[in-house]
Structure formats: C-alpha cells, structure tokens
C-alpha positions as CSV (number, residue, x, y, z in Angstrom):
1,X,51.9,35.7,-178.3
2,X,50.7,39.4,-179.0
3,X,53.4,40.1,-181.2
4,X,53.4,36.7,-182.8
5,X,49.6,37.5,-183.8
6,X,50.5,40.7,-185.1
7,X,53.3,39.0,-187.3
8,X,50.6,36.9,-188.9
9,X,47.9,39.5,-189.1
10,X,50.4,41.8,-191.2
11,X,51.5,38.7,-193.6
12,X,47.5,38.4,-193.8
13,X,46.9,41.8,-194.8
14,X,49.8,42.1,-197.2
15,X,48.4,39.1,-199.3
16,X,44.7,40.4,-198.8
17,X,45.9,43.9,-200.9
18,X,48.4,42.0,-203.4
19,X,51.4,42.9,-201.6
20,X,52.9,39.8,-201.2
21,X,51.8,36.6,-203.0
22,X,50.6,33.1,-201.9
23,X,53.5,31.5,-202.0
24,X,55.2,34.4,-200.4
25,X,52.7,34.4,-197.6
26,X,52.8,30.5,-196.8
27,X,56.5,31.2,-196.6
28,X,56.0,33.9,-194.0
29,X,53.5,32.0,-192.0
30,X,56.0,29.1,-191.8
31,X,58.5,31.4,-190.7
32,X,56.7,32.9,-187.4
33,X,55.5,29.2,-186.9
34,X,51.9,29.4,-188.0
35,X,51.8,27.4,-191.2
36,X,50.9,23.9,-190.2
37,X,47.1,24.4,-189.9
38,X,47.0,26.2,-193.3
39,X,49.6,24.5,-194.8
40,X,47.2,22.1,-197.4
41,X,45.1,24.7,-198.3
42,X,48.1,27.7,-198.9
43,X,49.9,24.8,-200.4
44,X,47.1,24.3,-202.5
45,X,47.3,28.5,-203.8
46,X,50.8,28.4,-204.2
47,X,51.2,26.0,-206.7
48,X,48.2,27.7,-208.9
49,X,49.7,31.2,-208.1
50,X,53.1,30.2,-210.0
51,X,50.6,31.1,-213.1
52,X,49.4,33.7,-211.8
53,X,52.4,35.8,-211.2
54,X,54.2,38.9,-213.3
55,X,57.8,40.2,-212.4
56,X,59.7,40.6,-209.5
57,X,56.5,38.0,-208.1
58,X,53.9,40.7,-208.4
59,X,50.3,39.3,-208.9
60,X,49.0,39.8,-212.1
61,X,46.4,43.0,-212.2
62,X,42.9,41.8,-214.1
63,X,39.5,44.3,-213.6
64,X,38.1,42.3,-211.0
65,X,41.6,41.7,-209.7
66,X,43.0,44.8,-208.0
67,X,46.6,45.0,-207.2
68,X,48.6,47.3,-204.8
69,X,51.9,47.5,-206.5
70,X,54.8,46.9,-203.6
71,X,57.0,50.3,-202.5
72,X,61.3,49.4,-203.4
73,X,61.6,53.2,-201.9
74,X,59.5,55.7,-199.9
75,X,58.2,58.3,-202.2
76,X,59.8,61.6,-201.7
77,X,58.5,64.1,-198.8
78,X,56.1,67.0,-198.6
79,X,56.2,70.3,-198.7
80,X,59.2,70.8,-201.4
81,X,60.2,73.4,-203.8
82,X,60.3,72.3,-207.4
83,X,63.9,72.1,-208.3
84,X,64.9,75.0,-211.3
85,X,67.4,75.1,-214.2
86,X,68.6,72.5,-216.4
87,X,67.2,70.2,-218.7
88,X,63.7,68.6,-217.9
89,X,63.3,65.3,-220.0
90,X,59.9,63.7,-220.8
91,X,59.9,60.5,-222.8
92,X,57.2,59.2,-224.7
93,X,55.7,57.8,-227.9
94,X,56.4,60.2,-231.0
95,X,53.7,63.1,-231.4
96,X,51.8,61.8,-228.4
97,X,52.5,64.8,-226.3
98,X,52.0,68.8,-227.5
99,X,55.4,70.4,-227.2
100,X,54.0,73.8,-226.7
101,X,52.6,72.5,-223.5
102,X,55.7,71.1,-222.9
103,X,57.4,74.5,-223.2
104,X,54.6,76.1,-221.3
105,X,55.6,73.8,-218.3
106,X,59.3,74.8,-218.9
107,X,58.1,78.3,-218.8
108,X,56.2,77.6,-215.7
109,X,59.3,76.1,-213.7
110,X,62.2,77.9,-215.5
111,X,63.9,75.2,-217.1
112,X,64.7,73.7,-220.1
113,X,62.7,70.7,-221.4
114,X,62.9,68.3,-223.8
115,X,61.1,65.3,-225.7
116,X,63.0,61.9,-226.1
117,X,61.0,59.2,-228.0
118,X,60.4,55.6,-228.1
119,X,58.7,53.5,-230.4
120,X,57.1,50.6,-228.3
121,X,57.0,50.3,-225.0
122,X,59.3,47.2,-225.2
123,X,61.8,49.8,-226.3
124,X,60.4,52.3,-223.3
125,X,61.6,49.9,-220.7
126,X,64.8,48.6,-222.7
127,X,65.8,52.1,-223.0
128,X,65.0,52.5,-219.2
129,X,66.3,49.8,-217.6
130,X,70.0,50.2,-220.0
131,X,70.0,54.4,-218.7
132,X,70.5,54.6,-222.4
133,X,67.7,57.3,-221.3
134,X,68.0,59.5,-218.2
135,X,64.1,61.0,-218.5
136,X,62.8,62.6,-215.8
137,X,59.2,61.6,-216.6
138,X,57.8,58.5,-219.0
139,X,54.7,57.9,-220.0
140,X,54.1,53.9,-219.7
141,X,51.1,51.2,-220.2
142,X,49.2,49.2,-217.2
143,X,50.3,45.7,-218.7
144,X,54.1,47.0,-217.9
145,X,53.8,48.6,-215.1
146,X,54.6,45.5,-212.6
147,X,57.5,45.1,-214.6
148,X,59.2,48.7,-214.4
149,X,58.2,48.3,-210.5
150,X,60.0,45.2,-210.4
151,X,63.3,46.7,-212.2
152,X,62.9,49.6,-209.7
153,X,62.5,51.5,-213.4
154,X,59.9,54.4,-211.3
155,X,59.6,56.2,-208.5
156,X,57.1,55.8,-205.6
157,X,54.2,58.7,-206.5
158,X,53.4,61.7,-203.3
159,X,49.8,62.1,-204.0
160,X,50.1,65.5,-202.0
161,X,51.8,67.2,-204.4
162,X,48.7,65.6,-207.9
163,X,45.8,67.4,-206.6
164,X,44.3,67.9,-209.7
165,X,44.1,63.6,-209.9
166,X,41.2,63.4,-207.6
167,X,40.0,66.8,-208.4
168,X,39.7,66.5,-212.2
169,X,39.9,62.7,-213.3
170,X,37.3,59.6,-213.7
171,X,36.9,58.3,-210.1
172,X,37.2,55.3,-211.1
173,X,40.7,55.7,-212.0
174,X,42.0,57.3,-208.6
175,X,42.8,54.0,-207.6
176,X,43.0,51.7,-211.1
177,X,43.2,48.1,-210.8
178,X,46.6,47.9,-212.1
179,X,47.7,50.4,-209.3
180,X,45.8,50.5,-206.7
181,X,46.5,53.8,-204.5
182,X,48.4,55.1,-207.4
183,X,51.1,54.6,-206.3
184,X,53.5,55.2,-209.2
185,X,50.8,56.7,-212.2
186,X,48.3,59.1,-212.8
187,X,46.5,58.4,-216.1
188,X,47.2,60.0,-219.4
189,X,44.7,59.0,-221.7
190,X,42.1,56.5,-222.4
191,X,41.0,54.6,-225.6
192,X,39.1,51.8,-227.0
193,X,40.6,49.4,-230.4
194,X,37.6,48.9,-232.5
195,X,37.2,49.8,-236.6
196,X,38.1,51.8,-238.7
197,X,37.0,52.6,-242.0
198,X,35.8,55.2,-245.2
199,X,32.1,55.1,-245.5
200,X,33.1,56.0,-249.7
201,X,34.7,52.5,-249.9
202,X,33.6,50.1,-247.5
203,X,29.9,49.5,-248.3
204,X,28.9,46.9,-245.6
205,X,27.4,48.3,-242.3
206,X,29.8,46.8,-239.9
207,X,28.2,47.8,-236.7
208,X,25.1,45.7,-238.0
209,X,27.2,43.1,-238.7
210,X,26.2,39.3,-236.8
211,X,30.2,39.6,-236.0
212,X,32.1,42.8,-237.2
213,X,35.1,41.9,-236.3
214,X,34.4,39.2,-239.7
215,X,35.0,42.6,-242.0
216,X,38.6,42.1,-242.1
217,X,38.4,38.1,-243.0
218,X,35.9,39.2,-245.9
219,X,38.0,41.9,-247.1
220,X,38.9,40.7,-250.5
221,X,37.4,43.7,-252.1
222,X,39.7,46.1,-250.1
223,X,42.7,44.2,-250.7
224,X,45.9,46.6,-250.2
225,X,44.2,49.0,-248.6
226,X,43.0,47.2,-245.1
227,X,45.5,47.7,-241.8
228,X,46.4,45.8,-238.6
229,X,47.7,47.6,-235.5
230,X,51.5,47.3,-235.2
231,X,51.2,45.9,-231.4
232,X,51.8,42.4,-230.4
233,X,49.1,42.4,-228.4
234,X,46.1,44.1,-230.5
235,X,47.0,42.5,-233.6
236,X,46.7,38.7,-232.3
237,X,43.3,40.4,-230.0
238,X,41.9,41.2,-233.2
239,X,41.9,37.2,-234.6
240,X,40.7,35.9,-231.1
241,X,37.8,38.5,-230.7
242,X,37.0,37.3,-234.4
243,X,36.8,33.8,-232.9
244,X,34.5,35.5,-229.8
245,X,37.7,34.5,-228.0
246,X,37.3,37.1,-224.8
247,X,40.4,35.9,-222.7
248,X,42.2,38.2,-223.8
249,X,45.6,38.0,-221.7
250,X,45.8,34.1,-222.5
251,X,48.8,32.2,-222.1
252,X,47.5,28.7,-223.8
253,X,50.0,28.2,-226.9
254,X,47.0,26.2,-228.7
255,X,44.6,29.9,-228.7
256,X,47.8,31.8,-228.9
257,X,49.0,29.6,-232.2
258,X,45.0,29.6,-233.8
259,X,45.2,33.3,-233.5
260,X,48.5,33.2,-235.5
261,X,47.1,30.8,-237.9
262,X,43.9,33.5,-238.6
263,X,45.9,36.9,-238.8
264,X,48.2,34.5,-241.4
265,X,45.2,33.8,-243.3
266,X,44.5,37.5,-243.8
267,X,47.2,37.9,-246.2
268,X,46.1,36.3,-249.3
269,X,42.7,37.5,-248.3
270,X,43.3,41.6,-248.2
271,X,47.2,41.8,-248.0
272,X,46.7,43.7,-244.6
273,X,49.5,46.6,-244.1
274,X,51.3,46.3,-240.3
275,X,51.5,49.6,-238.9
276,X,49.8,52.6,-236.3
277,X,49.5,55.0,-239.0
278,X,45.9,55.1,-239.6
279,X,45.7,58.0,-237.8
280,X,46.9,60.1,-241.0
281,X,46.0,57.4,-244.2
282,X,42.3,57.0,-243.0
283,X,41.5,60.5,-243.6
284,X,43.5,60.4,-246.6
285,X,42.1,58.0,-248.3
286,X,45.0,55.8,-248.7
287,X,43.5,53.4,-246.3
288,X,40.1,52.2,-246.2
289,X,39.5,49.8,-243.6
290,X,41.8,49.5,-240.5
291,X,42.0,48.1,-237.2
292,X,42.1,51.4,-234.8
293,X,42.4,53.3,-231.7
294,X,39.8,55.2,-230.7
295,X,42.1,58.6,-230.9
296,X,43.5,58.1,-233.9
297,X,40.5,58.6,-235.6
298,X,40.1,61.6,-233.7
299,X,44.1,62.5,-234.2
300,X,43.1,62.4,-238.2
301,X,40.3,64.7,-238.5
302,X,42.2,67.3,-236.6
303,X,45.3,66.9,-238.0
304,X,45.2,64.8,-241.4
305,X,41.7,65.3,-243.0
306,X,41.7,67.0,-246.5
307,X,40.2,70.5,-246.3
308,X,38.2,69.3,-249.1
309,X,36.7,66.6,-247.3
310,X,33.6,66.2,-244.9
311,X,35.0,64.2,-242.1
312,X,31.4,62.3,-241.9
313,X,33.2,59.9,-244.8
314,X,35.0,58.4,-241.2
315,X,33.2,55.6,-239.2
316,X,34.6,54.0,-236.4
317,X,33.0,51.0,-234.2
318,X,34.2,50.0,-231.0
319,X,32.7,46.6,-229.6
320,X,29.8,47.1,-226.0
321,X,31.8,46.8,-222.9
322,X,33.7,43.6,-222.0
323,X,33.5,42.7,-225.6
324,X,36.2,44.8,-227.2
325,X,39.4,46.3,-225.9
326,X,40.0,49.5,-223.6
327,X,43.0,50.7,-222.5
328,X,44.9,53.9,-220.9
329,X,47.9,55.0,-221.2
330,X,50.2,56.6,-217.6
331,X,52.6,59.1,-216.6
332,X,55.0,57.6,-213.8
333,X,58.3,59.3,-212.4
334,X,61.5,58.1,-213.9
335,X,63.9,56.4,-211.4
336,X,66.7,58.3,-213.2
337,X,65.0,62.2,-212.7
338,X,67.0,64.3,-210.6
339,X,64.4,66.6,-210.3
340,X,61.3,64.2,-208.3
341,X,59.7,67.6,-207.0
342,X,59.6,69.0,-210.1
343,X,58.1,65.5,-211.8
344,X,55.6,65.7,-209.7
345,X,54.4,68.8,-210.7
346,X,54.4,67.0,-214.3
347,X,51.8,64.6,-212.7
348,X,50.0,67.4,-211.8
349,X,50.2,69.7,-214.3
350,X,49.0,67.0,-216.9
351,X,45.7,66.2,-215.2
352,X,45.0,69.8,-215.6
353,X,41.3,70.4,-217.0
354,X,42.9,73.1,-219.5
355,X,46.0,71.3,-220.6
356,X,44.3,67.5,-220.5
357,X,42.1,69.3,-222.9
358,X,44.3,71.2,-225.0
359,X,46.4,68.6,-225.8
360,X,43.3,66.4,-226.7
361,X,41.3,68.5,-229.3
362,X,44.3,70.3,-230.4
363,X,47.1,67.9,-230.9
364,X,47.0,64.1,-230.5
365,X,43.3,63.4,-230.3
366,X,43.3,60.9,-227.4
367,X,40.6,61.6,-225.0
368,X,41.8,62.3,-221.3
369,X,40.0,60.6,-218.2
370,X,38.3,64.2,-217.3
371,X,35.2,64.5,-215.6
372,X,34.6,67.8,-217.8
373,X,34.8,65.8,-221.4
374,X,31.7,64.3,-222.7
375,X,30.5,62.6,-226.1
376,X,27.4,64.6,-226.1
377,X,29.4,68.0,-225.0
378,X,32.0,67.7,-227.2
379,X,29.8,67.1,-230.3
380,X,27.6,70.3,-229.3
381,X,30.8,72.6,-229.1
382,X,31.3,71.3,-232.4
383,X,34.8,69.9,-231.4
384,X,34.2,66.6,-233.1
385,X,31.6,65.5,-235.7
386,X,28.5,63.5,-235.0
387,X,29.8,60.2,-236.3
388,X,32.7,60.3,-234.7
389,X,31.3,60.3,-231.2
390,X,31.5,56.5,-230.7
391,X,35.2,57.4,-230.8
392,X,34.7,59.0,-227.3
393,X,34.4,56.9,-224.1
394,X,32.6,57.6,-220.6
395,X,33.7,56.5,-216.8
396,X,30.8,53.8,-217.4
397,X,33.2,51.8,-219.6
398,X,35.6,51.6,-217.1
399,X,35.0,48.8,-214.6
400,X,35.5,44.9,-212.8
401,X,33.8,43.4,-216.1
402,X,35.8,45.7,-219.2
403,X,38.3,43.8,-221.0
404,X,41.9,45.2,-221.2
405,X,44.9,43.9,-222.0
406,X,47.1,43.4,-218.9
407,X,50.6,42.2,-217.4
408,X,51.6,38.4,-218.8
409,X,53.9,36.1,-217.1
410,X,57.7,36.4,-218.8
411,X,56.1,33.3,-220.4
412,X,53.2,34.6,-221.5
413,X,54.4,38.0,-222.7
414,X,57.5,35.0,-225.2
415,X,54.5,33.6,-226.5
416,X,52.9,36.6,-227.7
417,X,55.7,38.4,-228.9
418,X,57.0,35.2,-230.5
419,X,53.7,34.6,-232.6
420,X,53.1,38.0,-233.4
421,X,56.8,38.1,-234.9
422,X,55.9,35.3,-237.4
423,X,52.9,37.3,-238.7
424,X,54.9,40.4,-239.3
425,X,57.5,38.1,-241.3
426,X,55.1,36.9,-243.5
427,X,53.1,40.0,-243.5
C-alpha cells in the first residue's frame, strides 16, 4: 500500500509542475490501479488538454502558466575543467552577438571560436535538428523551446557552473515561465514590438492616439516608406492588436484568417516593405514608420544614425503591459557541443554585468535582463537619448499578466506560418 501511494503521489506531483500532462497522468493512475475514482473528471482534462499541448506532449508555457520542461538526460556533473583547444561554435541570428566578446571568451578559454548564423529560428532548429550545424552553443526563443527539448536539440543546464544568473539577472527570470528551474536557458535579452517612426515625417502623435496601432491602416501618406516585421508571428500580432485582439497565441482559423485579411489590406493602403531592417533605414531616413523591436531602435542610433542627425528625430511607442508584445531571447547548450563544461561557462560568461552590458550599448542595442541597467540610469550616463527611453524595459513588465508570444500546437504554429506566407506573396 505504501509504495502504491507513493506511485500515485509522484504521478501527482509530476502533473502539478508540468512534467507530465493530463492525459499522461490519467494513464499512469490507471496503470498502478488508481484511476476509477478520478476517472470522469481526468477524463474530462484529457480531452481539453489535446489543445493544450506543444511537442513531444509538453504543456504549452503561457505567463500565468508555468512549465517545468522534462530532463531526456541528466545535465553534466560538477566541479569540471572547461575543456581547451579547438573550435568553439556559437550560433545565432546575424550581428546579434559582438565578436570581440566572442574572441575575448576564446582568449579567456584558449580556443578558437567561431560565429555560424541563421536567419529565423525555423531555420535555427532545421539546421539543428539535420546536424547541418554542430554549434556548441545557440541562442533560441521561449515559443521553441518545448520543441528543441522534445527533439533532444539541447542539453540539460548545471546551474552550478551560471552564477552570475541569479547574481546579476531580473529575478523574475531565474525561473521564467517557459522554463521553469532553467533548466536548459539563461536569458539573452529582452524587448518589447511596438512603433517605430521619424518625428520629420510622421506628423500624427501616435502615442495619443484612441488606438495607435490604427497608424499603419491610415498610412496612405507614407506609402513606400512604412515596414512590417519579417516574423510570422509579429506581423499577423500587429493586425490582431489593431482589432484589440489580445489572444495572442490563438489557434482559431476565423481570427487567424481576419488578421490575414487586415495585414492584406495594408498593401494598397501604404505598400508596407517585409523585413527586420529598421534597425538601420529608420535612422536613415529611408523608412518612416515601421513596426519595431524595442532594440533596434536602440541598434540604429548607435550604429546607423547620420552624424549629422540629432537622434531625437526617433520615436518609438510600445503598448502598457499586457497590451503589447514582450519577448526574450535565450542561450541553451547545443546537443551537438563536445565541449558542455566549456558551454557552460558561455552561460555564464554572457550574464556577466560587464559583457551583458558591452554588448548592449556598444554593439546590437538589445537591452539585457540586468539588475544594474535602468531607463532613468542609462539616459543620465548619456548612453541613450531622452526619447528613446520608452525603448528600455524594467523587471515590472515582466509577469503572470504580460503578453508574449509563446509555443503553438504543430497545428497552431501551420496556421500561422501558412497565413503569414500568403501576405508575404502578395506583399
């Protein structure tokens, strides 16, 4: 009897922390002969969790929805040397990650390192799960995390080895929803998609707007020169946030199809370019109004502004919390690394106060989860200018009630990437 109790108490607690799913857990009752008395109501969870669940049968992760990703392998031991020579590979989006600091890390170690790049994170975890890339460290999004677990695409994550996660980073992201423990990431960066725009062309006062998101569906004035992010996700966000549409990670065709129908309608209206290059034509004038990350508009005025121009011509709006997007980007161990000791110290080394902030205000301009960057600080060093400071986010924003964009079902994630694909063709 003892041990059959046990049995049931540890199928309990593995659905109570995510680690097993309804339907996984009436199964397991059944099994050690406990699931006639529960039996209506777990069938009754089951059949809505078929919805509710991501790849390899891992729940979905929402804000108020915590998940503890399941272990395929124990992560490696303490108390191990970093492994030396050879060929260190991090892979990652284009210019997203300062190759001095790279280098430095090489130095650091005494290897050799080198950046490999993708251009989506579909073409991350294609690249991944082919070995058509043998990285030793990736850098990877929450909404695909469940799915490179599921592949057994990462490695299992020795906090031991990451002090400087708990020492140096948002609390509230020692144990994110989307990976709870952290068990395979430690954050990279964290950002918010809002607007935008030139103060020299656009003349409305967006933030004052009833509904700013409206700018870009009364853009006629702007035509050619108005942008939509390049994502699948953000792009079709944009047209239901428009609607005041806040489900966000729907999977209803009918929202998913009326979003389609309003990013189509853009096209006559401003001719919108597809791309994630506002980052350099905002500061350069050859686009005026664009849908944005927060750090690109950052990235431009350290990187792309004109000498000859005062960077106050940049505005950028981002909605209040739980009204607009937020999102961070991770760094997770490769499954492929032959050097695990050494990755962690990658972990580690990239939640350091000095090179978190290094990389930030002197290279890509996305804002790292520290505790030691603030709007207000950062605007009296004179790092960034006064308008700009909306482009900079606190702790605060991230909790149980932000919006984010998270894992879909394989079903889900079709329809998305299936409408989105019709708007770029006629775009």
């Amino acid at each position: 009897m003892q041990n059959h109790d046990a049995d049931v108490s540890g199928i309990l607690e593995a659905l109570r922390k995510g680690r097993i799913s309804r339907r996984q857990a009436f199964k397991a009752l059944a099994a050690v002969g406990f699931g006639g008395a529960l039996a209506p109501a777990l069938s009754r969870l089951a059949a809505a969790d078929d919805a509710l669940m991501g790849p390899g049968g891992i729940p979905l992760a929402r804000p108020d929805k915590p998940v503890t990703l399941p272990l395929w392998e124990d992560p490696i031991k303490s108390g191990m040397e970093p492994e030396t020579d050879g060929t260190f590979t991090v892979f990652n989006y284009s210019d997203y990650i300062d190759k001095a600091l790279v280098d430095e890390f090489g130095k650091l170690h005494k290897v050799k390192t080198q950046i490999t790049t993708f251009d989506s994170m579909d073409q991350c975890i294609t690249r991944l799960a082919t070995h058509a890339v043998r990285a030793d460290v990736t850098n990877i999004s929450p909404d695909r995390l469940a799915q490179a677990v599921a592949g057994k695409l990462i490695k299992p994550v020795n906090l031991e080895y990451v002090p400087n996660l708990k020492k140096n980073v948002w609390p509230s992201l020692h144990s994110p929803f989307y990976d709870q423990e952290s068990r395979y990431t430690v954050p990279y960066t964290v950002y918010t998609t809002g607007i935008g725009w030139r103060n020299d062309k656009v003349k409305e006062d967006i933030p004052n707007l009833s509904n700013p998101w409206s700018i870009f569906w009364n853009a006629q004035a702007l035509k050619g020169y108005v942008g939509v992010l390049d994502d699948s996700r953000e792009a079709l966000v944009l047209a239901m946030l428009y609607r005041g549409n806040y489900d966000i990670n729907t999977e209803d065709p009918a929202v998913i199809d009326k979003a389609l129908e309003d990013l189509k309608a853009l096209i006559p209206i401003c001719n919108p370019k597809v791309n994630i290059t506002e980052y350099q034509t905002l500061p350069e004038g050859t686009s005026w109004l664009h849908q944005c990350w927060s750090g690109d508009l950052l990235s431009g005025v350290f990187s792309y502004m004109p000498e000859d121009t005062d960077p106050s011509v940049l505005s950028y709006w981002a909605a209040p919390r739980g009204k607009g997007p937020i999102q961070n980007d991770c760094w997770a161990i490769s499954a492929t690394t032959k050097k695990p000791v050494l990755a962690h110290m990658w972990l580690n080394y990239i939640v350091d106060n000095t090179v978190a902030t290094d990389n930030f205000l002197n290279f890509n301009g996305y804002q790292p989860p520290m505790n030691s960057i603030t709007p207000d600080a950062l605007v009296a060093q004179g790092r960034i200018p006064e308008n700009l400071k909306t482009a900079v986010m606190t702790p605060e924003e991230v909790g149980p009630d932000s919006l984010q964009e998270c894992t879909l079902t394989a079903k889900g994630q079709a329809l998305w990437q299936s409408a989105y694909a019709k708007f770029v063709s006629g775009a």
